[in-house]
C-alpha positions as a printed Julia matrix, in Angstrom:
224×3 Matrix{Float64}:
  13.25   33.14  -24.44
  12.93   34.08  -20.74
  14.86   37.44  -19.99
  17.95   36.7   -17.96
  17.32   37.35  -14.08
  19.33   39.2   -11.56
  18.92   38.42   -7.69
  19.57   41.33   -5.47
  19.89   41.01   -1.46
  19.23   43.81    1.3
  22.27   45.61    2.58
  21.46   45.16    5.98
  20.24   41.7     6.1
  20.23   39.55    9.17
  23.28   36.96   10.19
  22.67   33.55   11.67
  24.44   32.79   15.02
  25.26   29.08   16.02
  23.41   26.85   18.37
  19.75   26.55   17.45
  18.67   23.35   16.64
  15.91   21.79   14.39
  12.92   19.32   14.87
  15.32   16.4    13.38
  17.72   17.34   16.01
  15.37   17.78   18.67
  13.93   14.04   18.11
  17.9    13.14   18.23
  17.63   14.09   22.09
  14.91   11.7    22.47
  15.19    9.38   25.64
  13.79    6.84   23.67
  15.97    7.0    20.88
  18.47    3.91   21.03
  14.92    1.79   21.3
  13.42    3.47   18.38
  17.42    2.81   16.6
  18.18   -0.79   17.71
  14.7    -2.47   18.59
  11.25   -0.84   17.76
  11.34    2.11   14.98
   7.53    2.52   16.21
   8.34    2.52   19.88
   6.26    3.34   22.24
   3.57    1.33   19.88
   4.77   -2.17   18.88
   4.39   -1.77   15.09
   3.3     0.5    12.38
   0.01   -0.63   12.27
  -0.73   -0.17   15.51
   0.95    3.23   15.33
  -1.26    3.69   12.6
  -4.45    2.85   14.69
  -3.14    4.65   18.0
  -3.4     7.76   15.29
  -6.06    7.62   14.18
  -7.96    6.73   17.69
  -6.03   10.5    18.93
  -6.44   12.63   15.52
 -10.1    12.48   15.45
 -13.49   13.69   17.92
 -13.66   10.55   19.54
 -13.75   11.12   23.35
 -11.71    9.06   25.86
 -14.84    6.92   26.67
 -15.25    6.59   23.29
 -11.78    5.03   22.79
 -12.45    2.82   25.67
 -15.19    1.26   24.54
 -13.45    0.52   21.4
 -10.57   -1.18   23.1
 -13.39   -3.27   24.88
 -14.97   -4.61   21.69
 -14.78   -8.5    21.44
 -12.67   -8.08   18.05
  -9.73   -6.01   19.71
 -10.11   -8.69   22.89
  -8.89  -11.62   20.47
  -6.28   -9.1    19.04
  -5.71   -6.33   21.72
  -3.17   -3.12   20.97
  -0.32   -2.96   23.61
  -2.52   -0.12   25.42
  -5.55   -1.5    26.78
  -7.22    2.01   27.69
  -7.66    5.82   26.69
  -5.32    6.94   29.85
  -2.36    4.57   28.45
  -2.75    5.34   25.13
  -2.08    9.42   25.76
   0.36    8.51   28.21
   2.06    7.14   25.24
   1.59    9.73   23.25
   2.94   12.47   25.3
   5.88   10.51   25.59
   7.05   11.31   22.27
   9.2    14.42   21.12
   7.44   17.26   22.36
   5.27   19.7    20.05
   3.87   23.06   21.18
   1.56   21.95   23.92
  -2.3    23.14   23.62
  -3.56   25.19   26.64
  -7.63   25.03   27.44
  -8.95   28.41   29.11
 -12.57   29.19   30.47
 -13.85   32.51   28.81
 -15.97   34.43   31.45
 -18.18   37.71   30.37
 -19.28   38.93   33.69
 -21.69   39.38   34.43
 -22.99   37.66   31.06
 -24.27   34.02   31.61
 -23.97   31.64   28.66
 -25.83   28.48   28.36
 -22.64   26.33   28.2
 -19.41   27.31   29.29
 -16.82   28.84   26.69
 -13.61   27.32   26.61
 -10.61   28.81   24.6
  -8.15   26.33   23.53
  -4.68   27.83   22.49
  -0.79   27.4    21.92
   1.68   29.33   22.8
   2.02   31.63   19.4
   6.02   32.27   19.63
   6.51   28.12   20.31
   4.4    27.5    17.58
   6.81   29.99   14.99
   9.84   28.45   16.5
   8.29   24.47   15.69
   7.44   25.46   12.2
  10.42   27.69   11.55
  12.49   24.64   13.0
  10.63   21.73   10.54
  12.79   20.45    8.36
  10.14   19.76    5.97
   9.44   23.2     4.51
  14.04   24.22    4.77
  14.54   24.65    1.04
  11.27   26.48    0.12
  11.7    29.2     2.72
  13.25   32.93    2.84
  15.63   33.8     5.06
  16.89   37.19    3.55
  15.41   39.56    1.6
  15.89   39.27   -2.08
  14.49   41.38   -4.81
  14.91   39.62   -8.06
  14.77   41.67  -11.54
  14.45   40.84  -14.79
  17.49   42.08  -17.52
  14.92   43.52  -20.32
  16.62   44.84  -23.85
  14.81   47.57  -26.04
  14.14   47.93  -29.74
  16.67   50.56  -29.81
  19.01   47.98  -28.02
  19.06   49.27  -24.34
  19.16   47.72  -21.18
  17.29   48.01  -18.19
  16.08   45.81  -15.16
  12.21   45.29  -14.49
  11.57   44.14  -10.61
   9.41   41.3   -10.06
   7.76   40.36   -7.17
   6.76   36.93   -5.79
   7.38   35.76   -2.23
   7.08   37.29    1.16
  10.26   38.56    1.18
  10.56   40.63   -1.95
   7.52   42.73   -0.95
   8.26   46.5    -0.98
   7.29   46.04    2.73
   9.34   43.57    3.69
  12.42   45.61    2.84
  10.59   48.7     4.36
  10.41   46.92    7.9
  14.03   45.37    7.45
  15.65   49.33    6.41
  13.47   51.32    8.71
  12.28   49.27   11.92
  15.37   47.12   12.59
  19.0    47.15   13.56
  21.7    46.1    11.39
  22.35   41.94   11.39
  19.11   41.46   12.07
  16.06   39.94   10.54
  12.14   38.94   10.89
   9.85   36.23   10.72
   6.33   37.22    8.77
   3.16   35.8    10.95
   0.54   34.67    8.66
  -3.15   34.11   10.67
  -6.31   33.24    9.04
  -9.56   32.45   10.66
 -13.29   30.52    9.75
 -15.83   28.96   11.56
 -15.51   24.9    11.54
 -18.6    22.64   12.58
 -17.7    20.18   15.46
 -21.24   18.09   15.64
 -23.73   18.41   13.43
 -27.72   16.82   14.42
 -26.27   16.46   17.95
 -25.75   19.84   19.49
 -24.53   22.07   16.67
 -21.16   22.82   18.22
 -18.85   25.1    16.49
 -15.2    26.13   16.63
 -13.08   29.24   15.18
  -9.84   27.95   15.05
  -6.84   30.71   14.05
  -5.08   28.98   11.22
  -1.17   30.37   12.17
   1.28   29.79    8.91
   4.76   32.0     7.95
   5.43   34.55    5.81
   8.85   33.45    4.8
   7.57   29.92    3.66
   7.09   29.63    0.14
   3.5    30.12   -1.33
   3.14   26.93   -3.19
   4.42   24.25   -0.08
């Protein structure tokens, strides 16, 4: 029989304050939206399986001349997409609900020469926390106060006593440690999770490699 639990929060945890809004409510602000309501759920592509090829022509490493010489082939000229080149089809992408935009900056070592220029390509870290701690998707399986949870544990002799157990984020012994020491009362903090490895781009055809920082929260649960 599993011990009856007890679910403790942190005196001082934060409050929530009106007027934020989520991704769902974000994509309610849409321009498009009565289109995508009354005419074209797929709009600015004409259906889903062209939405479905218009993603999977953007998600992967082909270039843009790659995707125009696609369009070009004889097949797709007997049965052509509404966007006819690489230019209109990311024009049409970028006219959907904004994400956290990607940045590209040139690294330069002076006075270091490299045989190919480096190129960091980056988002905005504080968007990208706000977009996932605004998705929808992960709402029920994420902290947003601390809570210590403890186990009610009787003895042989027939006494009581509570055993803490630990599982997420936010009923670490440092969690609470940041929230009683290192902020004010009412409010509250997001836990930044960044990994990084080494991903092959090409392989037999230049050997290029990436090192992409994998960014994920704290407060989301372990197992989503």
């Amino acid at each position: 029989m599993t011990p009856p639990r007890i679910r403790g929060y942190h005196p001082t945890t934060g409050t929530s304050h009106p007027g934020g809004i989520n991704n769902l409510e974000l994509m309610d602000q849409d321009r498009y939206l009565n289109i995508c309501n009354m005419e074209n759920l797929y709009y600015p592509f004409m259906s889903s399986s062209e939405w479905e090829l218009a993603n999977w022509l953007t998600s992967g490493t082909l270039s843009q001349k790659d995707i125009d010489w696609y369009l070009r082939l004889p097949y797709n000229l007997h049965c052509p997409p509404s966007f006819c080149t690489a230019s209109d089809l990311h024009r049409r992408v970028e006219s959907l609900p904004e994400v956290p935009c990607w940045h590209c900056t040139e690294i330069k070592v002076v006075p270091y020469k490299t045989k190919e220029p480096l190129f960091l390509y980056w988002q905005d870290s504080l968007e990208v926390i706000k977009h996932l701690f605004s998705n929808l998707v992960s709402t029920s399986s994420m902290d947003y106060t601390l809570g210590a949870l403890q186990h009610r544990i009787t003895s042989l002799s027939g006494s009581n006593h509570c055993q803490r157990v630990y599982g997420e984020f936010m009923s670490a012994d440092r969690a609470w440690e940041i929230q009683q020491d290192k902020l004010p009362t009412g409010h509250s903090f997001v836990g930044v999770i960044r990994a990084s490895d080494k991903t092959p781009l090409t392989m037999r055809s230049g050997n290029k490699e990436m090192h992409p920082l994998l960014l994920s929260l704290a407060n989301i649960h372990a197992n989503v």
